[in-house]
N, C-alpha and C positions, 0 to 999 in steps of 0.2 A: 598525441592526445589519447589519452588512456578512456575507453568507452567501459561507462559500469549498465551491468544488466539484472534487472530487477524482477522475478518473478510476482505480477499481482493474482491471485483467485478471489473471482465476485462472482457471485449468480450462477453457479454452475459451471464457469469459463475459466478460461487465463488469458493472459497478456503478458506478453514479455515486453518492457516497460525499458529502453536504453536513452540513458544520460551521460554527461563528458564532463561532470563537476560532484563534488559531494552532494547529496543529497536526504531528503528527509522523509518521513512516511507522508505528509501534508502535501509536498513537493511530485511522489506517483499518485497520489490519488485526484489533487488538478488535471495532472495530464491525462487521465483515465477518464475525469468528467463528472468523478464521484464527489457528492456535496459531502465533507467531513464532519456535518454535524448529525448524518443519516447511517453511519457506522461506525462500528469497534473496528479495531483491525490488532488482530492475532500476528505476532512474531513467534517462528520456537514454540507455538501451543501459547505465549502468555501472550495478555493482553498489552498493547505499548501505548503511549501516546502518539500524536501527529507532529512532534519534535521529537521522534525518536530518528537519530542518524540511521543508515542503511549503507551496506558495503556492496559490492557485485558480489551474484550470485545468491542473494539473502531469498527471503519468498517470504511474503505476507499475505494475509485473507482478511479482506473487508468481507463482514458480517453486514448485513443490514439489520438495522434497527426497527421493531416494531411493535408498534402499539396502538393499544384501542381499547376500545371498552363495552 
């Protein structure tokens, strides 16, 4: 069983994030405990969506979202 390893950056941190199946940006940020509707998350510098596929080795940055007034 091939183990794929996902680099996450949130809040200053990282996590390294390991799965044994395809996986999706929606799919690390569950398991990291991040609500998907309180960030962006940057692939490569561009923004992706939470259906964006992820390979081993990739790295993404959930941005938090914020607002106010």
């Amino acid at each position: 069983m091939l183990i794929m390893k996902i680099k996450l950056l949130y809040d200053r941190g990282e996590k390294i994030i390991e799965v044994d199946k395809d996986v999706k940006v929606r799919d690390i940020l569950e398991r990291a405990g991040i609500n998907t509707e309180t960030v962006i998350v940057k692939k490569d510098g561009n923004i992706v969506t939470e259906e964006e596929e992820l390979k081993t080795g990739d790295i993404i940055e959930a941005v938090r979202i914020i607002s106010g007034g």
